[in-house]
C-alpha positions as CSV (number, residue, x, y, z in Angstrom):
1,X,-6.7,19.0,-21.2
2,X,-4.3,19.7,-23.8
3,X,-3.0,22.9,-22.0
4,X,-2.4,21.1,-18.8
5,X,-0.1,18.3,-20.9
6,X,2.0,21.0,-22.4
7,X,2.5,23.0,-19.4
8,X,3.4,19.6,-17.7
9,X,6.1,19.0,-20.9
10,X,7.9,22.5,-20.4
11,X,7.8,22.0,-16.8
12,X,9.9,18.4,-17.3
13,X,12.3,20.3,-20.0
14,X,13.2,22.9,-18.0
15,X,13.8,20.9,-14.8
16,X,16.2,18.4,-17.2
17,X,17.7,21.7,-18.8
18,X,18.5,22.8,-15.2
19,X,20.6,19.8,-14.7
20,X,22.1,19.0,-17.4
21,X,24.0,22.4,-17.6
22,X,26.3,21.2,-15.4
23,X,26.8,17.9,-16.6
24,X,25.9,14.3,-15.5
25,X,29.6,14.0,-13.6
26,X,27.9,14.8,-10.0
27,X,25.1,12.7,-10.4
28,X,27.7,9.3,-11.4
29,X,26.7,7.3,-8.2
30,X,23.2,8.3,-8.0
31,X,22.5,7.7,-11.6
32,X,24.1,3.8,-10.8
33,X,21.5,3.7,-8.3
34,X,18.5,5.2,-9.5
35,X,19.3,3.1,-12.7
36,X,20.0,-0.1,-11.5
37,X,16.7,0.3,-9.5
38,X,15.1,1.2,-12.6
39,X,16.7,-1.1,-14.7
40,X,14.5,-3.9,-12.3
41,X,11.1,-1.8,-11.9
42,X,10.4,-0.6,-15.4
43,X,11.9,-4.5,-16.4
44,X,9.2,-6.0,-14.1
45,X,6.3,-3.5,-15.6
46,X,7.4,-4.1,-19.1
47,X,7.0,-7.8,-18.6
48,X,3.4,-7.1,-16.7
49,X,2.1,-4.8,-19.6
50,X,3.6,-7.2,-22.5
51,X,1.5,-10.2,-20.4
52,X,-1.5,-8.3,-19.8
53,X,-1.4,-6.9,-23.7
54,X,-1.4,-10.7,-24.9
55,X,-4.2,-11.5,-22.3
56,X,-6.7,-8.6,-23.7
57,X,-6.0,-8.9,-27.0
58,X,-5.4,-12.8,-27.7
59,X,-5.7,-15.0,-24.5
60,X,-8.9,-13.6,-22.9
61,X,-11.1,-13.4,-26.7
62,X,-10.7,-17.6,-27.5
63,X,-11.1,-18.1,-23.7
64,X,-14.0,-16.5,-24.1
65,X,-15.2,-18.1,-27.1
66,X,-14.7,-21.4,-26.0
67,X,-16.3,-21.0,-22.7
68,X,-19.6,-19.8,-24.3
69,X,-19.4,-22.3,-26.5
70,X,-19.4,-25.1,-23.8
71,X,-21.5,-23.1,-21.5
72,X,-24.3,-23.1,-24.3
73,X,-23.7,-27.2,-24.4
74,X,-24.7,-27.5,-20.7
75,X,-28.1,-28.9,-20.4
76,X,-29.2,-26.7,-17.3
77,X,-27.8,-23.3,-16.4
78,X,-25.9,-22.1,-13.6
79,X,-27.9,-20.9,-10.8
80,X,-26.8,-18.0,-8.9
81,X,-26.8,-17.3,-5.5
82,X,-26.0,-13.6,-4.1
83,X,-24.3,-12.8,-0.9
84,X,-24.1,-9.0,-0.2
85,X,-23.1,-7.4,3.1
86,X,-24.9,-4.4,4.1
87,X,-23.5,-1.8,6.7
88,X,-23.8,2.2,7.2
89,X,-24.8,2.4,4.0
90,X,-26.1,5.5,2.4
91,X,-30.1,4.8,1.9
92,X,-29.7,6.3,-2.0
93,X,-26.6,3.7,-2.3
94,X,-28.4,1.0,-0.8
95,X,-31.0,1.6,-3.1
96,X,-28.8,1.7,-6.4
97,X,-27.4,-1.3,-5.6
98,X,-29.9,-3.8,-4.6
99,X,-32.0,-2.7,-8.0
100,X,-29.2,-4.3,-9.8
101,X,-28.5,-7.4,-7.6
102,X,-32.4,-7.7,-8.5
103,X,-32.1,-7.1,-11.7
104,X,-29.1,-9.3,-12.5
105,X,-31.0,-11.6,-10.2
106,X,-33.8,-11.8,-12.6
107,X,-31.6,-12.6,-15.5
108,X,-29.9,-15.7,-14.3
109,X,-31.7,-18.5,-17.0
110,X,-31.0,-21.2,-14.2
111,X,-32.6,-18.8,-11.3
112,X,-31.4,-17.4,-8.9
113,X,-30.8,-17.1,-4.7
114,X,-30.0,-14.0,-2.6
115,X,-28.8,-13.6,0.7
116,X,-28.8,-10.0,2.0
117,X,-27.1,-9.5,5.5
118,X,-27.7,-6.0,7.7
119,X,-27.6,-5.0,10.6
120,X,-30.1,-1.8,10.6
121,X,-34.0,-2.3,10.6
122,X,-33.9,0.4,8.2
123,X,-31.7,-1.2,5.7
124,X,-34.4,-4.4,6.3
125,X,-37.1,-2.0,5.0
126,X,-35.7,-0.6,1.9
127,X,-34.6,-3.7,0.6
128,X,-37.8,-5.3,0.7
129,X,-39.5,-2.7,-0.9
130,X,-37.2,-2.5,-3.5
131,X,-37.3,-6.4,-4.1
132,X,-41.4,-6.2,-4.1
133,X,-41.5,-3.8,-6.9
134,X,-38.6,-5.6,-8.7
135,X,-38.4,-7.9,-12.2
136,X,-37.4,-10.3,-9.7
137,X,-40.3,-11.1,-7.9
138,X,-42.0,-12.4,-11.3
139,X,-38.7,-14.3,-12.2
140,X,-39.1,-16.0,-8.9
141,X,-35.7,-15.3,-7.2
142,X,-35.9,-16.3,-3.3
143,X,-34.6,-13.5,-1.2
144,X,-33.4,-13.9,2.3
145,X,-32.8,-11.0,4.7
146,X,-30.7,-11.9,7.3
147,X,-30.8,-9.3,10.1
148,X,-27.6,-9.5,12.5
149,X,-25.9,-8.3,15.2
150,X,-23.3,-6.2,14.3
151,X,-20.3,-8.4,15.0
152,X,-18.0,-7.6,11.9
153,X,-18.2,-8.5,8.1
154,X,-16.5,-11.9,8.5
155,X,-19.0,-12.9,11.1
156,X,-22.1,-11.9,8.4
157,X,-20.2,-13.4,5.5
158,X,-20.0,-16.8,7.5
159,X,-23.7,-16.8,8.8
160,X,-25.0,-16.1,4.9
161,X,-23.0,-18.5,3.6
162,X,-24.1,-20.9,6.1
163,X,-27.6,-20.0,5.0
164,X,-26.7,-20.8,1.3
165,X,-24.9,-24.5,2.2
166,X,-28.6,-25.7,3.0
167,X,-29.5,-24.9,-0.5
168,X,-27.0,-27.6,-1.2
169,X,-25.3,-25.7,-4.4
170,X,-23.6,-27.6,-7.2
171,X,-20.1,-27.6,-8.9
172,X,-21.9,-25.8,-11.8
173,X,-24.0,-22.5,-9.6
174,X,-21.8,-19.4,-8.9
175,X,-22.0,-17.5,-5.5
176,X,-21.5,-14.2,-6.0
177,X,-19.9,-11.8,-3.4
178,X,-21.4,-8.2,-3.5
179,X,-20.5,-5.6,-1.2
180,X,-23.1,-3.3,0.1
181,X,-21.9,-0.4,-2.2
182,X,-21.1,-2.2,-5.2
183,X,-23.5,-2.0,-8.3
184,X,-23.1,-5.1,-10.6
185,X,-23.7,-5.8,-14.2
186,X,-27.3,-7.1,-15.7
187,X,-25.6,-9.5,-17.4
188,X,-23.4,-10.7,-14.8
189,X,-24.6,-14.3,-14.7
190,X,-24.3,-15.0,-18.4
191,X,-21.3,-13.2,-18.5
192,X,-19.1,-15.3,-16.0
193,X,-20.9,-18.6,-15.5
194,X,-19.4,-20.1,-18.6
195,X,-15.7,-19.8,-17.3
196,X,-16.8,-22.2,-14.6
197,X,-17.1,-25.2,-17.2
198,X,-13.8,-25.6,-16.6
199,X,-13.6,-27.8,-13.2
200,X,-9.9,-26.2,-12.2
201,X,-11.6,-22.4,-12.2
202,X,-12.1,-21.9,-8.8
203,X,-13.0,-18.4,-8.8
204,X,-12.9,-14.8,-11.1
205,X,-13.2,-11.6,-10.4
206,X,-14.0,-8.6,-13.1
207,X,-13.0,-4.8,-13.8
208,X,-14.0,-2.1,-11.9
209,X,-15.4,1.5,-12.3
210,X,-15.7,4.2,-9.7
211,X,-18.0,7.2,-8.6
212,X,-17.2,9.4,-6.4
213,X,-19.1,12.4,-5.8
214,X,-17.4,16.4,-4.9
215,X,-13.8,15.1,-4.8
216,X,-12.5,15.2,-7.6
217,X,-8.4,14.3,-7.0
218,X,-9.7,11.2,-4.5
219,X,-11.8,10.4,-7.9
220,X,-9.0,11.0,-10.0
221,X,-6.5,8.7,-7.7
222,X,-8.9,5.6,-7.5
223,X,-9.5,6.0,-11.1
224,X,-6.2,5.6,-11.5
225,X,-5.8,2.7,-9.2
226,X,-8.2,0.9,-11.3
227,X,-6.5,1.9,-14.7
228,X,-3.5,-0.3,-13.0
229,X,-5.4,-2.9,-11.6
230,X,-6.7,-3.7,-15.3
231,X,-3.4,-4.4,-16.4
232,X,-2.5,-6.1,-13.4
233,X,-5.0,-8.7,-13.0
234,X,-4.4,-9.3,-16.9
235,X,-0.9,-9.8,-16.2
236,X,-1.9,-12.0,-13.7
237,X,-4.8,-13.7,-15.8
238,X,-2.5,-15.0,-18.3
239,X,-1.0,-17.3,-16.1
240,X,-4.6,-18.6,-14.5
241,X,-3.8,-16.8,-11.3
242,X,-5.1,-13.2,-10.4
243,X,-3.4,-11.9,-6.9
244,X,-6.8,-11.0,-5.3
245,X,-10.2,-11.6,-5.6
246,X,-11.7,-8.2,-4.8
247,X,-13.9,-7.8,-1.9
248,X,-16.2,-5.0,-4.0
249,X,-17.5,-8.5,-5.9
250,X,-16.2,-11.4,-6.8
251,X,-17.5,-15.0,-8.4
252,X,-16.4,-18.1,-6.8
253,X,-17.7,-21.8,-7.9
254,X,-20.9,-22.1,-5.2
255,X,-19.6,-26.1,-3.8
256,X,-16.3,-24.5,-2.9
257,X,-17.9,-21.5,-1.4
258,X,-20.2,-23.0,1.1
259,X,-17.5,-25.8,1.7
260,X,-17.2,-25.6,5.5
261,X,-13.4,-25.4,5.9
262,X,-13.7,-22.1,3.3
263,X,-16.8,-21.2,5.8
264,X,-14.2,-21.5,8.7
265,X,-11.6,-19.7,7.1
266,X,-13.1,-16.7,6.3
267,X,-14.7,-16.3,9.8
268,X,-12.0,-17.1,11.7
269,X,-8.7,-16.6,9.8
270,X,-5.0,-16.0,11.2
271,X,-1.5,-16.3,10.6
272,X,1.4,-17.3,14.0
273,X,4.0,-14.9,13.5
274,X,7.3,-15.2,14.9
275,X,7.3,-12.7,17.0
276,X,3.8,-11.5,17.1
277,X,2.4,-14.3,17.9
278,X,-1.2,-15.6,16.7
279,X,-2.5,-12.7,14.7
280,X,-6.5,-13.0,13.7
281,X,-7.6,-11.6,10.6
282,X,-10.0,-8.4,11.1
283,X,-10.0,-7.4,7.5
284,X,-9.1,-8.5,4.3
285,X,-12.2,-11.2,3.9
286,X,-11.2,-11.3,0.3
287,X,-7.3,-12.2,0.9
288,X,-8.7,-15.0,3.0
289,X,-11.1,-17.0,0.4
290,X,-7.9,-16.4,-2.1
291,X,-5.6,-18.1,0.4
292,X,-8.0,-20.7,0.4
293,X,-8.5,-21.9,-3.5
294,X,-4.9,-20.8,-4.1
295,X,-3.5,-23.2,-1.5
296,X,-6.0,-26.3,-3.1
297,X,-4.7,-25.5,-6.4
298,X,-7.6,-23.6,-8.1
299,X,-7.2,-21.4,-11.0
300,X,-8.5,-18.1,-10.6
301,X,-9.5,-15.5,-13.2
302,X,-10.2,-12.4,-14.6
303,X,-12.9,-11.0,-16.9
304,X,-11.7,-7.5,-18.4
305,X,-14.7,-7.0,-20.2
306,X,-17.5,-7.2,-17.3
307,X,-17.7,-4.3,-15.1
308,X,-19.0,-3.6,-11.5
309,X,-19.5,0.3,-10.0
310,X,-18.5,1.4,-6.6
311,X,-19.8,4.3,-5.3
312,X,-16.6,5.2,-2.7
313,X,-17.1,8.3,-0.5
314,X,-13.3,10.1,1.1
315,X,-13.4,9.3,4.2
316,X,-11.2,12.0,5.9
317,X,-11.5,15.4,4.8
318,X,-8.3,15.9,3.5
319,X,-6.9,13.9,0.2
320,X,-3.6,12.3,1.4
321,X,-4.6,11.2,5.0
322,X,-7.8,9.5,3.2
323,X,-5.3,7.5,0.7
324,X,-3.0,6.9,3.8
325,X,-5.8,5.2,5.6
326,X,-7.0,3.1,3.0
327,X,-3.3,2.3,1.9
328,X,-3.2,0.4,5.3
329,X,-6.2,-1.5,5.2
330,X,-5.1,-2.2,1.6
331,X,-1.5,-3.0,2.3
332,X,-1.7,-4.7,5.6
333,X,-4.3,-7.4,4.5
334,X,-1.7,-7.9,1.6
335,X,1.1,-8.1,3.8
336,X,-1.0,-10.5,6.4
337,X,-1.3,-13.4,3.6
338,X,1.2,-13.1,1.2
339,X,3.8,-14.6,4.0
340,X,2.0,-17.8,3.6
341,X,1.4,-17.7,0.2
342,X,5.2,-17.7,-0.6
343,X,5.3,-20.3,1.7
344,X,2.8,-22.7,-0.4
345,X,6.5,-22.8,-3.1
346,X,6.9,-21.8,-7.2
347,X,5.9,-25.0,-8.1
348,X,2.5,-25.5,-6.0
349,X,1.3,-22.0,-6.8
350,X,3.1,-21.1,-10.7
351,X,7.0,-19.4,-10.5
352,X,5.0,-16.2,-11.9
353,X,2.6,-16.0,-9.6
354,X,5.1,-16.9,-6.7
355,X,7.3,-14.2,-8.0
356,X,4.9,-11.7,-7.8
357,X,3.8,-12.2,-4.5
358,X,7.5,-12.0,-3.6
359,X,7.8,-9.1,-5.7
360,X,5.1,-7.1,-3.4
361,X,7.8,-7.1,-0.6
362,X,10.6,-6.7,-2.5
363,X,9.0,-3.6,-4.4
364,X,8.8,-1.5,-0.9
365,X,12.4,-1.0,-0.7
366,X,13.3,-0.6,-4.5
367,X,10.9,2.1,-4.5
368,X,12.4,4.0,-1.9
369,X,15.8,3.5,-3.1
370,X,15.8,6.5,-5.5
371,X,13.9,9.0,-3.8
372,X,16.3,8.5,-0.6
373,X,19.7,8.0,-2.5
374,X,18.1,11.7,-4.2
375,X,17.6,13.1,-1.1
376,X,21.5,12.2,0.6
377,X,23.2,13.1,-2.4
378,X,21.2,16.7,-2.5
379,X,22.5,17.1,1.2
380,X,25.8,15.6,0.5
381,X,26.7,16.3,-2.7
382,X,25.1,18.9,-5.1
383,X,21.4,20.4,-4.9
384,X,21.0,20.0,-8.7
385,X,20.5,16.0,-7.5
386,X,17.1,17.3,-7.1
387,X,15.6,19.0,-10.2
388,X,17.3,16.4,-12.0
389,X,15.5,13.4,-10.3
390,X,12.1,15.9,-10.6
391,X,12.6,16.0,-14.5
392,X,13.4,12.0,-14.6
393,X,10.1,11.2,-12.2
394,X,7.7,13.3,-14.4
395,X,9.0,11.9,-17.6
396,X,8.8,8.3,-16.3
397,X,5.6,8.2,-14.9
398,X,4.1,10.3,-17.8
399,X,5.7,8.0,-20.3
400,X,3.9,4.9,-17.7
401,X,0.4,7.0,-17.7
402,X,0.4,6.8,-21.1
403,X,0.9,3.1,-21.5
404,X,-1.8,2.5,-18.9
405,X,-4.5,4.5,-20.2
406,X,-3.9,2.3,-23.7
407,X,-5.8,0.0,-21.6
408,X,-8.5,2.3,-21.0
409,X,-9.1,3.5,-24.6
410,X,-6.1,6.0,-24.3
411,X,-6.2,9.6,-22.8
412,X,-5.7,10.5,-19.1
413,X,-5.6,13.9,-16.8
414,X,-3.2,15.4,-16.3
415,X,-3.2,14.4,-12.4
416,X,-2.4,10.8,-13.1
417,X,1.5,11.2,-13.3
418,X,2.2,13.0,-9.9
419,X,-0.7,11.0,-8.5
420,X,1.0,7.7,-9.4
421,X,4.2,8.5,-8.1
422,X,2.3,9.6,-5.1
423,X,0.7,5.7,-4.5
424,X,4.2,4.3,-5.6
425,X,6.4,6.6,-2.6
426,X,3.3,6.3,0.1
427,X,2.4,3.2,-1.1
428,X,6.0,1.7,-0.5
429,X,6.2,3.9,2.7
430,X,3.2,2.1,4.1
431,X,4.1,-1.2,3.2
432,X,7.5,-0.6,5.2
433,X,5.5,0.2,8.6
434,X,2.1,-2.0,8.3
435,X,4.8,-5.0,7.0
436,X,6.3,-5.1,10.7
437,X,2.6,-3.9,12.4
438,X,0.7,-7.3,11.2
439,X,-1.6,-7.4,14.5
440,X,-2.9,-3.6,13.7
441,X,-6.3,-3.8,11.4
442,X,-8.8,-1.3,11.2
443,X,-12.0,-1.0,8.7
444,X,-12.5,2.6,7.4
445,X,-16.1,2.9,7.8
446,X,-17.3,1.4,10.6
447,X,-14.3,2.9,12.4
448,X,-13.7,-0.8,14.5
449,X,-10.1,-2.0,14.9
450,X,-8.0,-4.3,16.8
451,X,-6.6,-1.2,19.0
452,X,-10.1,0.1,20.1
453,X,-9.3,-1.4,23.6
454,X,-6.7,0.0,26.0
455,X,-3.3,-1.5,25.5
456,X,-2.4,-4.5,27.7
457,X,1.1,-5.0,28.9
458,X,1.7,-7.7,26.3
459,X,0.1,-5.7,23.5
460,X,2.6,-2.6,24.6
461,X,5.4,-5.0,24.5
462,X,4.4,-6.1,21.1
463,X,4.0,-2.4,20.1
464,X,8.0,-1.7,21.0
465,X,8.7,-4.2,19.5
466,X,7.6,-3.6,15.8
467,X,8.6,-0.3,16.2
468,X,12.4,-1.8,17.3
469,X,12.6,-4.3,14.4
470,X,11.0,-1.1,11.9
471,X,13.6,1.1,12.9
472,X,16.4,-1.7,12.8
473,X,15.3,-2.6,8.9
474,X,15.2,1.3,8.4
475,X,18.6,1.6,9.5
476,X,20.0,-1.1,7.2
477,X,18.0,0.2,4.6
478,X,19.6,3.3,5.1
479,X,23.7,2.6,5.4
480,X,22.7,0.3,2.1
481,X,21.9,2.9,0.1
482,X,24.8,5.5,1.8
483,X,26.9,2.9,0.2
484,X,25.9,2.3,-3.4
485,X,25.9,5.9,-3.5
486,X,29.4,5.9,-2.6
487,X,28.5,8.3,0.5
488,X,29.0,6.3,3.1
């Protein structure tokens, strides 16, 4: 490891040697914009690390404290009811999982209630026979198997929670949202009921660990992801407002869960766009119960210090197009609901958290500021442009890896920096197409989308459209930065 960070070192030395031999003179427009860009990104991240540092190290510990502390005071414990979605899983995942919905099951104090939905007979089988030989069965936790139709996730999520509703939950049970390849903690329960003694919580969602099994720079990547999304959320925690509550699992307050306008929403959710028309949510499940408690004023949180495992498989054969296609299941949900979430205003939703949400548009086209302004003034103006930007990205997002990984203990491969500026310029490249292709969804594994179908007439015309009003922002995009860097 250490080899690999010195070799990375001399390699960002001798690039900056390369271009400082000629002097910075050259570079005097593109430095203006590559540093007033940066001047706003690495402002923005220094803001979200300083916020997150202060939620880890002094907000979340009394939170903490004082939740237990009233949690204990309760006369009856939470009871917890588990909803987990179950589709082309594999068998030895299926397995894993449900061993520690069970057991987590049979450590809930107040009891506890699990709806599994599936779609295979198979899948029927092996969770049975790994509920008859589980702690749960002598705890006394009611399992029910609910085998459907294979319709979509939103249309299981809606039926189980349906399902729950007649158990008539109170303001004080948590329903827990498992996916099917998503291992959760033993002491789940314990562990997140108490933040619900505070009536405003809505909902919480935790940390997350990968594995991922004979690819080891996907690995690597979501790894990293995660590293980010700790300091994220905490950001985001400090303020009583996390950005997402992750599909992988999630706690929300059992009333507002079974509520049946949160029922309805999450089966049958859209946005009416402008030009698109009435767009239905495929995806993005999670995004929609968010909307939902955001928009009613609900706090929602984040516990750093409970973890959940998914076991994710790459699900193309080659790295980059697997990161592209999850990117735009990522991204497009994101882009579906944040619309309407700027809409609700700064003072309905918190200026931070309404700033953020702005900031996830805004981010796409400071991104690619640099890298393009790089690019036109290597054609236009000196091919040392190049190394010279090289030597500043490596630094940068070595000098970033570093600060992330304090939030992981410290240490990191040596993969993270060109990997993260890999998610920022794809990332932002993404969000620039799926941003004006809102009506295009897809899952990754059960390979269903809204463009299965042949295209109608009106679906072509919506088509040349997006890609019109896509090309049209690229173009602006484009004669902007030809003129900060004085090229135009």
């Amino acid at each position: 490891m250490m080899v690999g960070h010195l070799a990375y070192i001399a390699i960002v030395l001798a690039l900056g040697s390369a271009a400082s031999s000629r002097g910075l003179g050259e570079f005097g427009s593109l430095i203006f914009v590559i540093g007033a860009v940066g001047l706003w990104r690495y402002s923005w991240a220094a803001i979200n690390f300083a916020r997150a540092a202060a939620y880890l190290l002094w907000v979340y510990p009394r939170l903490r404290a004082r939740m237990d502390s009233a949690y204990r005071a309760r006369p009856v414990p939470a009871h917890a009811y588990f909803m987990v979605t179950t589709f082309k899983i594999e068998p030895a995942v299926t397995t894993r999982v449900y061993r520690t919905i069970f057991e987590a099951a049979a450590q809930s104090r107040g009891g506890a209630t699990i709806v599994a939905s599936v779609v295979d007979g198979a899948d029927l089988r092996i969770i049975r026979e790994i509920f008859a030989r589980s702690p749960a069965v002598q705890a006394g936790v009611k399992l029910v198997i609910d085998q459907i139709p294979g319709t979509g996730k939103r249309d299981a999520i809606a039926r189980s929670l349906r399902i729950l509703a007649r158990e008539a939950p109170s303001s004080r049970d948590l329903l827990i949202f498992v996916d099917g390849d998503s291992c959760v903690p033993p002491d789940l329960v314990e562990r997140a009921a108490p933040f619900f003694c505070d009536p405003r919580v809505g909902a919480l969602t935790t940390d997350e660990t990968v594995e991922i099994l004979d690819a080891p720079l996907f690995r690597d990547w979501f790894d990293l992801r995660f590293m980010q999304r700790q300091v994220m959320m905490c950001s985001m925690a400090f303020g009583g407002r996390v950005l997402t509550l992750t599909g992988r699992m999630s706690v929300i307050r059992a009333d507002l869960a079974t509520d049946p306008t949160f029922i309805r929403q999450v089966q049958q959710d859209y946005i009416d766009h402008w030009r698109l028309g009435r767009v239905k949510f495929l995806t993005g499940d999670d995004k929609s119960t968010w909307f939902w408690l955001l928009s009613r004023g609900y706090l929602m949180t984040y516990l750093p210090d409970v973890k959940s495992v998914s076991m994710e498989t790459q699900p193309l054969p080659g790295f980059v197009e697997s990161a592209v296609t999850l990117m735009k299941r990522w991204f497009g949900n994101m882009m579906r609901t944040n619309g309407r979430a700027l809409a609700l205003g700064p003072r309905r939703i918190g200026l931070f958290t309404w700033w953020s949400i702005l900031d996830q548009r805004v981010s796409v086209w400071t991104t690619l500021a640099g890298p393009v302004a790089v690019l036109l003034t290597t054609v236009f103006v000196t091919p040392l442009a190049l190394p010279a930007y090289v030597a500043w990205v490596l630094f940068t997002r070595y000098v970033f890896c570093w600060a992330l990984s304090l939030f992981r203990g410290g240490g990191f491969p040596i993969t993270y920096p060109p990997l993260l500026y890999f998610g920022q310029i794809f990332g932002a490249a993404v969000k620039s197409s799926v941003m004006f292709k809102l009506d295009q969804q897809r899952w990754t594994r059960q390979g269903s989308g809204s463009r299965a179908a042949p295209l109608t007439l009106r679906q072509r015309l919506r088509a040349g459209s997006s890609r019109y009003v896509q090309l049209l922002a690229y173009g602006w995009f484009g004669l902007g930065v030809l003129f900060l860097t004085g090229l135009l």
